[in-house]
C-alpha positions as a printed Julia matrix, in Angstrom:
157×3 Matrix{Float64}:
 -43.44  -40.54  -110.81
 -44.27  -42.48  -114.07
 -42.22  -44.93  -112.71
 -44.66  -45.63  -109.57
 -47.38  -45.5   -111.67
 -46.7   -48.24  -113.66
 -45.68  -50.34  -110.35
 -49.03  -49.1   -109.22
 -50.89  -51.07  -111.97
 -48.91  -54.23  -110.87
 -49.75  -53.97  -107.27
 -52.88  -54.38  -108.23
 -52.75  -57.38  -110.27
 -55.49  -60.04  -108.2
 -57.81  -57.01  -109.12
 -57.42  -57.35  -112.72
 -55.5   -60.53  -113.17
 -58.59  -62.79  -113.41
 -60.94  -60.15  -114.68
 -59.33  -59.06  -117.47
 -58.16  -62.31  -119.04
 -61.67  -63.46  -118.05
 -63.87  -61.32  -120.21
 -66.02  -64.52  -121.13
 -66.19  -63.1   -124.44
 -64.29  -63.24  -128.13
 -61.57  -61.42  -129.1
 -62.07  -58.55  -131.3
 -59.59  -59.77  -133.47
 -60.14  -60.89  -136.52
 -64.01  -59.09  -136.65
 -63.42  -57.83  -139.8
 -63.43  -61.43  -141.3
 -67.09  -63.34  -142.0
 -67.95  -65.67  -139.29
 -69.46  -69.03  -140.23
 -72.63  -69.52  -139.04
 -73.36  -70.88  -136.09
 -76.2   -71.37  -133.3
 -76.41  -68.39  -130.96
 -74.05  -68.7   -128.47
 -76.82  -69.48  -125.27
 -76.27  -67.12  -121.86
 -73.56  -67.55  -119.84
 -73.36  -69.47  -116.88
 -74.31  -67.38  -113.51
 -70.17  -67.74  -112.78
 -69.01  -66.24  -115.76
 -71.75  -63.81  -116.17
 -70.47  -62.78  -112.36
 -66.53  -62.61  -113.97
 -68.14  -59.73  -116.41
 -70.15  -58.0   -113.99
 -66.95  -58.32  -111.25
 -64.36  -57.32  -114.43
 -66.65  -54.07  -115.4
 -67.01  -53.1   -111.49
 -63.21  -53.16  -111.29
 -62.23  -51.47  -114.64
 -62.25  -47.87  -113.61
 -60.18  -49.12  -110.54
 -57.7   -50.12  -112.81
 -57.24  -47.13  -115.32
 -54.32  -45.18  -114.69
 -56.33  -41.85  -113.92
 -58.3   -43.71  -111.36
 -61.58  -42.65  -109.76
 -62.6   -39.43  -108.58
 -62.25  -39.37  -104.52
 -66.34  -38.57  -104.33
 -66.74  -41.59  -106.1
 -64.21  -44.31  -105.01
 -66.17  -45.32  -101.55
 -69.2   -46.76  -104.06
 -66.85  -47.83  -106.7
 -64.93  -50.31  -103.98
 -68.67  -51.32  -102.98
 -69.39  -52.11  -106.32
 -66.68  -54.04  -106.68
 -66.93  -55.72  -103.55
 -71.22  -56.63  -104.62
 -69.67  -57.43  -107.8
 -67.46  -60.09  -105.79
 -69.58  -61.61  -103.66
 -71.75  -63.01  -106.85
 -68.23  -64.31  -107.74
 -68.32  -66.41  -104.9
 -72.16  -67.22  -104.45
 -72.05  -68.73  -107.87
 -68.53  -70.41  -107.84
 -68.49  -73.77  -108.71
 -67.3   -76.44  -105.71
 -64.47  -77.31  -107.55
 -62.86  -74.0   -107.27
 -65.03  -71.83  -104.42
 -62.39  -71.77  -102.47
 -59.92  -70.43  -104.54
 -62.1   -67.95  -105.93
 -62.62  -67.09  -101.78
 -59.09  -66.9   -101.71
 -58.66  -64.21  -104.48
 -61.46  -62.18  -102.95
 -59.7   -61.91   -99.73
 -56.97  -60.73  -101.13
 -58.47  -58.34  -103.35
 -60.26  -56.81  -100.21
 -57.07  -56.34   -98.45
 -55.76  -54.08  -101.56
 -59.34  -52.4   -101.87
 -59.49  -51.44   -97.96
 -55.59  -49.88   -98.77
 -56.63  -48.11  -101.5
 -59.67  -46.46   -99.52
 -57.15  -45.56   -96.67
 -55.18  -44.16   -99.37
 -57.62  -42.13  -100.83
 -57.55  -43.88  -104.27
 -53.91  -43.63  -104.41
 -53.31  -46.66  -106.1
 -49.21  -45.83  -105.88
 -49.53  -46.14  -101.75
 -50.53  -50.05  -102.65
 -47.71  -50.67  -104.54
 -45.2   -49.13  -102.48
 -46.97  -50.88   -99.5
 -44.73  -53.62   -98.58
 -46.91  -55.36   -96.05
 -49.76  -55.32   -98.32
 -47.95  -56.77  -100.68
 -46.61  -59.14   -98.85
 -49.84  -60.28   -97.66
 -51.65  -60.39  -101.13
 -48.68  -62.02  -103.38
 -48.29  -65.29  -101.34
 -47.54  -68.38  -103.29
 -51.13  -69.73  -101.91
 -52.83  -66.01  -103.26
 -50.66  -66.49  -106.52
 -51.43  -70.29  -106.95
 -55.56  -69.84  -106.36
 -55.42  -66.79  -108.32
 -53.82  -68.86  -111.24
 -56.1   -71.81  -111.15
 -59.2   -69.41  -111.29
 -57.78  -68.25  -114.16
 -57.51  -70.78  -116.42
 -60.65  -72.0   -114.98
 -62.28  -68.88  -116.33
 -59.94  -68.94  -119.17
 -61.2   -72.38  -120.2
 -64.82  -72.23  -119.0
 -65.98  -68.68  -119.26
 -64.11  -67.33  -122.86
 -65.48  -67.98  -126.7
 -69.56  -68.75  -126.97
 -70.08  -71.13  -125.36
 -70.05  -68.83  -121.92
């Protein structure tokens, strides 16, 4: 069983993949040394502030305890509000890859509501998986990633 748990957080890697790299914030590493000063980092832009609101909406999805059946039909909505921000406020140059990650991500977020929360049904789900991990899903999810990675992370938001 610990086995499909672990294959469980995989499955649902488009959930996390670009939200957790994407935290459009610093490390915590290296906090204990002094920073030199700098001008306030200003607010981030309305994408990456949507990354942060779309990466906390998704974190209890992908904890390995899950969320409590009573509360995983507004969690997925969350999630789903949380996404369509992603999208309003996509830049052109990558809207539609960022459209192409949510699409997938809804296909593993209507499985896990038929599933209850059972996040080990999606990775033992073989057409799901089939559908999500295409080379197209994998390739958009990528360049939205380093997109993020490169636009969104450090202070300058």
């Amino acid at each position: 069983m610990e086995r499909a748990a672990v294959r469980a957080a995989w499955a649902l890697y488009p959930l996390v993949g670009i939200l957790l790299v994407a935290g459009c914030g610093g490390s915590v590493a290296g906090l204990d040394r002094v920073a030199p000063s700098r001008a306030p980092a200003g607010p981030p832009s309305p994408f990456c502030a949507a990354v942060q609101a779309s990466s906390a909406a998704t974190t209890p999805l992908s904890g390995r305890s899950g969320v409590p059946p009573e509360e995983l039909s507004n969690t997925v909505d969350a999630v789903r509000l949380a996404n369509d921000d992603l999208i309003q406020t996509a830049p052109d140059d990558i809207r539609d890859d960022v459209e192409q990650y949510v699409a997938a991500l809804d296909l593993q977020l209507d499985a896990l509501l038929a599933n209850g929360g059972d996040s080990t049904a999606l990775a033992t789900d073989a057409a799901l998986a089939s559908a999500v991990n295409t080379p197209e899903n994998v390739a958009a999810n990528q360049r939205v990633q380093e997109y993020v990675r490169t636009t969104c992370s450090g202070a300058a938001g």
